[in-house]
C-alpha atoms as an extended CHARMM CRD file, in Angstrom:
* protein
*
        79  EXT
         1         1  UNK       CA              7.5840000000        4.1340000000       20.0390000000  PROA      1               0.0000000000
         2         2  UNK       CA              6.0020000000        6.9730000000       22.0500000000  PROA      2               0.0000000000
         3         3  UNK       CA              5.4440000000        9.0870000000       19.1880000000  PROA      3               0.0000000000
         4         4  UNK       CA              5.0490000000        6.3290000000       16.5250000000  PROA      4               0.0000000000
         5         5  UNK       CA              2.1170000000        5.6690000000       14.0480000000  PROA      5               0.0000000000
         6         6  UNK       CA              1.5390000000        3.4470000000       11.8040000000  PROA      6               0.0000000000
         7         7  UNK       CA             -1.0940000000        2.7700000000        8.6800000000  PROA      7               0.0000000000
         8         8  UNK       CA             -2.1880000000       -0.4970000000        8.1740000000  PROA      8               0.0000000000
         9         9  UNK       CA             -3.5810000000       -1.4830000000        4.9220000000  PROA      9               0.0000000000
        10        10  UNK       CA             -4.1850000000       -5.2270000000        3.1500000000  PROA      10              0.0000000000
        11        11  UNK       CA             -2.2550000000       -5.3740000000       -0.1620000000  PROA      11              0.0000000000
        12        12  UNK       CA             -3.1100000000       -9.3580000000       -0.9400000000  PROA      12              0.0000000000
        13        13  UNK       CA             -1.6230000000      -10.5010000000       -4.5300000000  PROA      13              0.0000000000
        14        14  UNK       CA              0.3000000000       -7.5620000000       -4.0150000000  PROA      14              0.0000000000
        15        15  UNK       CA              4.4540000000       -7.0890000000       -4.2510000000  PROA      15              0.0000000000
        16        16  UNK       CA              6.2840000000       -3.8990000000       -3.4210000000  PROA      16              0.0000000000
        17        17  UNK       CA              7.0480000000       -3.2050000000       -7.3640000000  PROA      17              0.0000000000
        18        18  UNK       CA              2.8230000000       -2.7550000000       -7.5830000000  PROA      18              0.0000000000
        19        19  UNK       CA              2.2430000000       -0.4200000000       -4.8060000000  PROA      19              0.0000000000
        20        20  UNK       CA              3.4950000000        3.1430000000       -4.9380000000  PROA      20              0.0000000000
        21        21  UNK       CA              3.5680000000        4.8430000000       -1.6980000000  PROA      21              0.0000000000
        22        22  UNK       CA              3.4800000000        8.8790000000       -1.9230000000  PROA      22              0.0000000000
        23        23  UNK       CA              3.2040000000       12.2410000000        0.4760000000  PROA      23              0.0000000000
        24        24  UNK       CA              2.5540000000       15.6350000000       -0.7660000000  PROA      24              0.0000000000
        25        25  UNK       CA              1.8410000000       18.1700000000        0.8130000000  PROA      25              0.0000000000
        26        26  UNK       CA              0.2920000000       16.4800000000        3.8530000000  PROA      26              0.0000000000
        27        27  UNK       CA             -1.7830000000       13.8800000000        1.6420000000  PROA      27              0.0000000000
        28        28  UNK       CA             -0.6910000000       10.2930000000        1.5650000000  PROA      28              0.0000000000
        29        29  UNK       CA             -1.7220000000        8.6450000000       -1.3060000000  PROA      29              0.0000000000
        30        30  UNK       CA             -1.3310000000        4.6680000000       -1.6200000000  PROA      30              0.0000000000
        31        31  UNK       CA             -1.7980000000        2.9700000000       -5.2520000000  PROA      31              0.0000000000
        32        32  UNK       CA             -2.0170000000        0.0270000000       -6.3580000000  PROA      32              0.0000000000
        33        33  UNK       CA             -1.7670000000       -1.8750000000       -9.8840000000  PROA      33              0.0000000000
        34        34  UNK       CA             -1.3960000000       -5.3690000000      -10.6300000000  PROA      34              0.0000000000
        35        35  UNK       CA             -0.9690000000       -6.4500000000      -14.1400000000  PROA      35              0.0000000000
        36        36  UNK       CA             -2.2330000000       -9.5350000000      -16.1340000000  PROA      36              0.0000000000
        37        37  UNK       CA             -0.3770000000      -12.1370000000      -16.9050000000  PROA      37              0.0000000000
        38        38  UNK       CA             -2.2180000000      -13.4610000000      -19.9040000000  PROA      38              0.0000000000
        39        39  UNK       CA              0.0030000000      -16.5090000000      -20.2450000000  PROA      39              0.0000000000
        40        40  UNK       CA             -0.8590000000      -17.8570000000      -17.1140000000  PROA      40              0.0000000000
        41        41  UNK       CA             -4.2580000000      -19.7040000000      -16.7720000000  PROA      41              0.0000000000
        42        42  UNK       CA             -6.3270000000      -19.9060000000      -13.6990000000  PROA      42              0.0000000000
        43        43  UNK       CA             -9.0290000000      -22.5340000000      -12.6290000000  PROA      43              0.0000000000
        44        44  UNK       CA             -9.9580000000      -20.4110000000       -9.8550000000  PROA      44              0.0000000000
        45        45  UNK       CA             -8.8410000000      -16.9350000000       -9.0050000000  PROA      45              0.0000000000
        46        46  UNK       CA             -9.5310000000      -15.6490000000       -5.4250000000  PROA      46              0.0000000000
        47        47  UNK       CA             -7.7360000000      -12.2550000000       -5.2750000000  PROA      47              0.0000000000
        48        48  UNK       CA             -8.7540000000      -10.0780000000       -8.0370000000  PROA      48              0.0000000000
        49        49  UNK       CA             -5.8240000000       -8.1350000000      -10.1040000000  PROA      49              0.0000000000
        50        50  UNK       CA             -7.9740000000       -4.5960000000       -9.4130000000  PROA      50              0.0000000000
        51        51  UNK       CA             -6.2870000000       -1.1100000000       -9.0140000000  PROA      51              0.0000000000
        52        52  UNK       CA             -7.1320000000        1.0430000000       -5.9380000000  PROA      52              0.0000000000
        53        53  UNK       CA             -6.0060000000        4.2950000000       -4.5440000000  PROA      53              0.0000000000
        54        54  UNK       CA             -6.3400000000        5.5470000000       -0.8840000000  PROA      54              0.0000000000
        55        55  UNK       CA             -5.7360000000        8.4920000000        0.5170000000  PROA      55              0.0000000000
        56        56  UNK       CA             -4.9690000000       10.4360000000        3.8480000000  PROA      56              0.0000000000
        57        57  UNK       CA             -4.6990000000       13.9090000000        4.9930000000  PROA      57              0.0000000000
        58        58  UNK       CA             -1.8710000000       14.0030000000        7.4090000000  PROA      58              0.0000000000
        59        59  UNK       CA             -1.4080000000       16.5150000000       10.4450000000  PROA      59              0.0000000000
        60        60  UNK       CA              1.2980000000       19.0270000000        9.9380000000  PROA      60              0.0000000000
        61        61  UNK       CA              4.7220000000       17.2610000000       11.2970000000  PROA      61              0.0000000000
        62        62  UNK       CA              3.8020000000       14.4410000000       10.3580000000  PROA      62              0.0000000000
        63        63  UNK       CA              6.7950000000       12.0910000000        8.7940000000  PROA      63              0.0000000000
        64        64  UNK       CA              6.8940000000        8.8730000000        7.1900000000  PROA      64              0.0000000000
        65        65  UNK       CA              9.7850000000        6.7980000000        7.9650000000  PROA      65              0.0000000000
        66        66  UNK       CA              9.0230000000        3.4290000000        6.2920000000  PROA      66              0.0000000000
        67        67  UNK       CA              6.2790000000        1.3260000000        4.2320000000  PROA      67              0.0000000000
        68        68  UNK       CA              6.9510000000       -2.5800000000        4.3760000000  PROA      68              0.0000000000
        69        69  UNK       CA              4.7980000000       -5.5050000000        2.8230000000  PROA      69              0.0000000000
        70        70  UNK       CA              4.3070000000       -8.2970000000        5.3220000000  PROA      70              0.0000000000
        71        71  UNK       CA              2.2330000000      -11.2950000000        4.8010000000  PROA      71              0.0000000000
        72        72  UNK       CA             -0.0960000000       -8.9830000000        2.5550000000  PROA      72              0.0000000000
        73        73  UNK       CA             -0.3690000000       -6.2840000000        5.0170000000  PROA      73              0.0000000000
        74        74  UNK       CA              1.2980000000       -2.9930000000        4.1120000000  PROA      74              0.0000000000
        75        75  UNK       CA              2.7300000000       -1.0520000000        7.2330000000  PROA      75              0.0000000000
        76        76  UNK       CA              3.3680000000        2.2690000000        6.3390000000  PROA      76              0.0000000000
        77        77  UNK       CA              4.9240000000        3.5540000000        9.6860000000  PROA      77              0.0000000000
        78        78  UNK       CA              5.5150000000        7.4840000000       10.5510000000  PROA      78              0.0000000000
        79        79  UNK       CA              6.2960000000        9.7960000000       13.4640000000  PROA      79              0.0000000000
C-alpha cells in the first residue's frame, strides 16, 4: 500500500520454526539457527547450517504487521 514497507531478507535452508523475528523498542532484530541433523549424511552440502542475527533501527511509528517465508526469502512487511 501507500504507506507500506517491507524488509526483504534471504533465509535459504531456513523454516519459520528457525527464524525468530523480534521489535523492541524501535530495533528489529532477525535470528536465525539451524540445527544439525547428525543422522543425516551429505555428499555435498551447498547451504551452510550457520546462525546470523540482523538488526534494524526503526523510525518511531513504525509497525510490523507480518513476517512470511517464501521460496527462501523472508518478507517482514510493516506500516
Amino acid at each position: 500500500g501507500e504507506n507500506g514497507l517491507r524488509i526483504t531478507l534471504a533465509g535459504a535452508g531456513f523454516t519459520m520454526a528457525d527464524l525468530d523475528v523480534e521489535l523492541e523498542n524501535n530495533q528489529l532484530t532477525v535470528r536465525g539457527k539451524q540445527s544439525d541433523d547428525e543422522a543425516r549424511v551429505y555428499l555435498h552440502r551447498g547451504i551452510a547450517a550457520r546462525q546470523f542475527v540482523r538488526s534494524f533501527v526503526l523510525a518511531d511509528g513504525i509497525k510490523i504487521t507480518g513476517a512470511a517465508l517464501d521460496s527462501g526469502l523472508l518478507h517482514i512487511d510493516m506500516e
